[in-house]
SELUM-271786 format. One record per residue (C-alpha): residue number from 1; residue in one letter; z, y, x. Coordinates in nm, 2 decimals. Example, Ala and Ser with C-alpha at 12.3 -4.5 7.8 and 13.67 -1.06 7.14 Angstrom:
# SELUM-271786
<rec k="1" r="a" c3="0.78" c2="-0.45" c1="1.23"/>
<rec k="2" r="s" c3="0.71" c2="-0.11" c1="1.37"/>
END
This chain:
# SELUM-271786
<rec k="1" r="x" c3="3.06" c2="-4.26" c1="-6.54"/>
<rec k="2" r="x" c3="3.23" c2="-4.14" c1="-6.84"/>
<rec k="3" r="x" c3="3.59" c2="-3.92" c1="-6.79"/>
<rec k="4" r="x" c3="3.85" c2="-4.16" c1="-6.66"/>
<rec k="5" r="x" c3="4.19" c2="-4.05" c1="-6.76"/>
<rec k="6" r="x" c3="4.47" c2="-4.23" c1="-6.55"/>
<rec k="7" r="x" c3="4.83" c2="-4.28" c1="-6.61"/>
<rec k="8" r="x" c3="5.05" c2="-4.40" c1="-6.35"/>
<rec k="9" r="x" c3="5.36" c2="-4.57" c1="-6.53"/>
<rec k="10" r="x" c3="5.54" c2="-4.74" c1="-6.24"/>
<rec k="11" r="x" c3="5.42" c2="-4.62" c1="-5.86"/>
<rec k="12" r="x" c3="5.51" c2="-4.94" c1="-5.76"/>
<rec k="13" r="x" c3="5.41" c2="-4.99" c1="-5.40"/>
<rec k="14" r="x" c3="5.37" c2="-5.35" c1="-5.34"/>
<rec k="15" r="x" c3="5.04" c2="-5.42" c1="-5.41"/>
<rec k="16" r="x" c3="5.15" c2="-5.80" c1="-5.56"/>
<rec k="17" r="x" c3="5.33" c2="-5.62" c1="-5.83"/>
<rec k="18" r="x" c3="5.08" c2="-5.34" c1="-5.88"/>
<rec k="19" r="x" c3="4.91" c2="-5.39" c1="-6.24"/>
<rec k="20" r="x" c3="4.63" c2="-5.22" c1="-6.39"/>
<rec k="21" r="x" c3="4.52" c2="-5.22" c1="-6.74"/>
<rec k="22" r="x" c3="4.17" c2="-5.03" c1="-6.81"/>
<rec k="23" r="x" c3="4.10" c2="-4.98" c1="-7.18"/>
<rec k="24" r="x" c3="3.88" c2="-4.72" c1="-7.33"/>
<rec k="25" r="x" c3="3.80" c2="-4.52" c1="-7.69"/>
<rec k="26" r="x" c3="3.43" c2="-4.64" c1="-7.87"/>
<rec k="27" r="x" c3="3.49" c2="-4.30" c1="-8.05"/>
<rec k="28" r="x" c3="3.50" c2="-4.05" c1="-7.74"/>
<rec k="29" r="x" c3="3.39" c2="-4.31" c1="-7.42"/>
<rec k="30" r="x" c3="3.70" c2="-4.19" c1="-7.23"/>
<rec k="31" r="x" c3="3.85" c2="-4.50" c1="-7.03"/>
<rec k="32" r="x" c3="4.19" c2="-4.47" c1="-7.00"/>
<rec k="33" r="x" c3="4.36" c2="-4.67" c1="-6.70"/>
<rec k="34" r="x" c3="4.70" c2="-4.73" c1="-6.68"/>
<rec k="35" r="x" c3="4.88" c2="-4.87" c1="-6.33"/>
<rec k="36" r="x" c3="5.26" c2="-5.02" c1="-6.39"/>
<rec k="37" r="x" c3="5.46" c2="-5.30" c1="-6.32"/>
<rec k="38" r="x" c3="5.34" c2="-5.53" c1="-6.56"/>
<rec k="39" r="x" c3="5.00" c2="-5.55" c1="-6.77"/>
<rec k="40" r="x" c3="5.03" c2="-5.23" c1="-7.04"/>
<rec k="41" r="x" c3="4.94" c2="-5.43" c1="-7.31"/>
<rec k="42" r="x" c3="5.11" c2="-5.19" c1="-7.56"/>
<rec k="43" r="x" c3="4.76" c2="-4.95" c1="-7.48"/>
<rec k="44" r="x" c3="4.53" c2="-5.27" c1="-7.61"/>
<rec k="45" r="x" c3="4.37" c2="-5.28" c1="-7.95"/>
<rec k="46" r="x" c3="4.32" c2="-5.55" c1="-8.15"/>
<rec k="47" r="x" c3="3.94" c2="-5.59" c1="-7.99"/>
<rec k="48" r="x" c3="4.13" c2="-5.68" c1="-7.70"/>
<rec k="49" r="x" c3="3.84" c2="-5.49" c1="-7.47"/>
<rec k="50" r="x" c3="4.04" c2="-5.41" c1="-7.19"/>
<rec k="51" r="x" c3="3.98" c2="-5.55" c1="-6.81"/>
<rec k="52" r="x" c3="4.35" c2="-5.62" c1="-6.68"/>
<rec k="53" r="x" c3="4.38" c2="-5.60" c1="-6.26"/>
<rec k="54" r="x" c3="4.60" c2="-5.72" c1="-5.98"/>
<rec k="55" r="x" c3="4.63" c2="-5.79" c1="-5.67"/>
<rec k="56" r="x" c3="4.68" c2="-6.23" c1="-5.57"/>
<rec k="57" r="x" c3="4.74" c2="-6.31" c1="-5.14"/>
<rec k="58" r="x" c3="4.53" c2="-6.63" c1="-5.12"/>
<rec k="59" r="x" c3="4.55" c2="-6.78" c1="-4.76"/>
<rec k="60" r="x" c3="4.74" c2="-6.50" c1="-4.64"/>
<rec k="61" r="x" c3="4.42" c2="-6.29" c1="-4.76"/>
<rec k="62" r="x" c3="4.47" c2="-6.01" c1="-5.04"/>
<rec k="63" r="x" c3="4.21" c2="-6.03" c1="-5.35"/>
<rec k="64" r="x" c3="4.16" c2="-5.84" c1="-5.64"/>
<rec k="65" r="x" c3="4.15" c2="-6.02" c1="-5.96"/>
<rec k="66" r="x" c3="3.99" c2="-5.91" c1="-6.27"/>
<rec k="67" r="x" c3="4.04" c2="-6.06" c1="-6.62"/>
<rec k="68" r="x" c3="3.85" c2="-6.02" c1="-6.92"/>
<rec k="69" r="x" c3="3.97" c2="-6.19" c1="-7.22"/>
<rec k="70" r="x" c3="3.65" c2="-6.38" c1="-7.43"/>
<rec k="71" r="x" c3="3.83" c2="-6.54" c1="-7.77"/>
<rec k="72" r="x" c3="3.97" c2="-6.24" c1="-8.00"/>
<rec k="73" r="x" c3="3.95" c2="-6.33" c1="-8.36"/>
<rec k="74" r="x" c3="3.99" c2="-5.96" c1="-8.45"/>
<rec k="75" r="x" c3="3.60" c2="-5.92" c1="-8.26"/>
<rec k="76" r="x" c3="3.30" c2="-5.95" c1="-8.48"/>
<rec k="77" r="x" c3="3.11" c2="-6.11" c1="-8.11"/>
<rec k="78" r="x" c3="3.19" c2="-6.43" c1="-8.05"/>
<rec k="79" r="x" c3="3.34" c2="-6.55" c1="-7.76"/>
<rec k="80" r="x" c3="2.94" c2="-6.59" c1="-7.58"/>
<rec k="81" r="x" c3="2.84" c2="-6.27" c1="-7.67"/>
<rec k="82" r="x" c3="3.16" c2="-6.10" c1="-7.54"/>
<rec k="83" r="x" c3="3.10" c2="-6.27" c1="-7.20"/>
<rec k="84" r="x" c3="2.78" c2="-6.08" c1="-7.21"/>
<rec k="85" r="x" c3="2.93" c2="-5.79" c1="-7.31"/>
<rec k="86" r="x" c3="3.19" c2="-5.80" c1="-7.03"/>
<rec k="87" r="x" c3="2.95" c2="-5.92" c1="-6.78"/>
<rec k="88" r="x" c3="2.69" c2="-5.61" c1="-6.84"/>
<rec k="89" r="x" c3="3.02" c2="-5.38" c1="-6.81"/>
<rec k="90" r="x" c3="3.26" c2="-5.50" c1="-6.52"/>
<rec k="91" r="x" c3="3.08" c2="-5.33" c1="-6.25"/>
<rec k="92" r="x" c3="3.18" c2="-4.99" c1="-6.44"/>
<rec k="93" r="x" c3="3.47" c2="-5.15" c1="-6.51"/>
<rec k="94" r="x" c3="3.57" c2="-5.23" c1="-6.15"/>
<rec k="95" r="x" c3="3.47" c2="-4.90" c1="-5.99"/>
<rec k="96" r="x" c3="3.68" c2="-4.75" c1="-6.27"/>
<rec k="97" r="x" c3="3.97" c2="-4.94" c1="-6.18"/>
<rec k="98" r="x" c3="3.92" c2="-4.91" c1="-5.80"/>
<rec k="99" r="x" c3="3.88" c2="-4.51" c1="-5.76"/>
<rec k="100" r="x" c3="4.12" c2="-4.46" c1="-6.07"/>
<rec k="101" r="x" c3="4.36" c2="-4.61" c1="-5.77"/>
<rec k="102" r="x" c3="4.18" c2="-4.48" c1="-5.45"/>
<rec k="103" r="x" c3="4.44" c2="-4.26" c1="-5.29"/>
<rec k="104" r="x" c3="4.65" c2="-4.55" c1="-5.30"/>
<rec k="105" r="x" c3="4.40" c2="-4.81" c1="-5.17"/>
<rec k="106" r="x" c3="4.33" c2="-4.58" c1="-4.88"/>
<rec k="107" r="x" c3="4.70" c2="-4.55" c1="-4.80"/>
<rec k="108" r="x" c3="4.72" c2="-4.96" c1="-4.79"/>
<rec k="109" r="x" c3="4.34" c2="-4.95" c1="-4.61"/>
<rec k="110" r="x" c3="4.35" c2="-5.33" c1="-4.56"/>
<rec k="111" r="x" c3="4.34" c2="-5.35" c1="-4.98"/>
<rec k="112" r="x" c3="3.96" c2="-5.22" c1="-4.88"/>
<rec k="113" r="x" c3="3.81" c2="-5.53" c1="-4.79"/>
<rec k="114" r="x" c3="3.96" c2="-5.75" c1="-5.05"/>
<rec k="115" r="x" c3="3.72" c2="-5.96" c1="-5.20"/>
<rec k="116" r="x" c3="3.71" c2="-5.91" c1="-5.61"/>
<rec k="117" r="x" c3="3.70" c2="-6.23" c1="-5.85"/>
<rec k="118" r="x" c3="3.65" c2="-6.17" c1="-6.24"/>
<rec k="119" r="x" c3="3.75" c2="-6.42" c1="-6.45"/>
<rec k="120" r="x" c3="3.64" c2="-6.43" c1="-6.81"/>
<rec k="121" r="x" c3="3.85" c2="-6.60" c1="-6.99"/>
<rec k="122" r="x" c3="3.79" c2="-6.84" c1="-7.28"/>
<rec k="123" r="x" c3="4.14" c2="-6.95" c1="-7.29"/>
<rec k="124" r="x" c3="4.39" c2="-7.02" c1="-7.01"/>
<rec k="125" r="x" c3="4.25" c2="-7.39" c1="-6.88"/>
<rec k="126" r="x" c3="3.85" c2="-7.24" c1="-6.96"/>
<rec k="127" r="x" c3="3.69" c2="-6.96" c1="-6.78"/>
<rec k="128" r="x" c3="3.40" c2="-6.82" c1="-6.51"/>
<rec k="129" r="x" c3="3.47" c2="-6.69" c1="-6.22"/>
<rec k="130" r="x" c3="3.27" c2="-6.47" c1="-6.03"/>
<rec k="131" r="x" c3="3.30" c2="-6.30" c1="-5.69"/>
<rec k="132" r="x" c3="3.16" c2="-5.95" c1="-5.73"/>
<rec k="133" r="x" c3="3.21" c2="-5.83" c1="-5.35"/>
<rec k="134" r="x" c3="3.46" c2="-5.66" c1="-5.16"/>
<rec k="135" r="x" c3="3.68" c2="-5.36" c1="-5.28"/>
<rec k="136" r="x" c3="3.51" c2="-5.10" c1="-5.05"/>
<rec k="137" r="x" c3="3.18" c2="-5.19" c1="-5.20"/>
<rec k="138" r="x" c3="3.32" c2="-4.97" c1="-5.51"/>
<rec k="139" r="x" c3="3.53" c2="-4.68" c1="-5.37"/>
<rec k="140" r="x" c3="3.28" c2="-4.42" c1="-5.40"/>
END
């Protein structure tokens, strides 16, 4: 995996208002992942590349939701060909995600067998969804 570099903005402690952002640098491959209150969307380029994170209770059940957003005008792929793009990245991207925030995980151990969802995202009312496993399945 390439360096990870991870800023914690806000240690918030409530898992439903834990947010993680996971961008990176084409130039140097260095993912940078930043955990806050609120999606760091101030860290996004234009490419709008990054995998945005949270945590959703769903029938009194924890999951962790990825997003990936398809449509950026600023891309030279289109919207299909970033899917792809994603989609041969997000298991990187998840395990990036997951042990840039592993001590916490552990300390809330039920977080562990979460089941993940990835949504790509055309637009808001358009996207795929796919269950890639449990959280555990990427802690180490």
């Amino acid at each position: 995996m390439h360096k990870l570099e991870v800023t914690i903005i806000n240690n918030i402690q409530d898992p439903l208002k834990r947010k993680y952002t996971l961008t990176h640098s084409d130039e140097t491959g260095i993912r940078y992942l930043f955990i806050n209150n609120k999606f760091t969307e101030e860290k996004c380029d234009v490419l709008m590349d990054q995998v945005v994170g949270e945590w959703n209770l769903v029938n009194n059940k924890f999951i962790f939701k990825a997003s990936c957003p398809l449509s950026c005008e600023a891309s030279k792929y289109s919207a299909d060909e970033r899917y792809k793009i994603f989609k041969s990245h997000i298991t990187r991207a998840l395990k990036a995600i997951i042990c840039g925030d592993k001590p916490y995980i552990l300390a809330n151990d039920y977080l562990t067998e979460s089941k993940i969802y990835v949504f790509y995202m055309y637009s808001t009312e358009n996207y795929i969804v796919e269950d890639l496993g449990l959280v555990s399945e990427y802690l180490y």
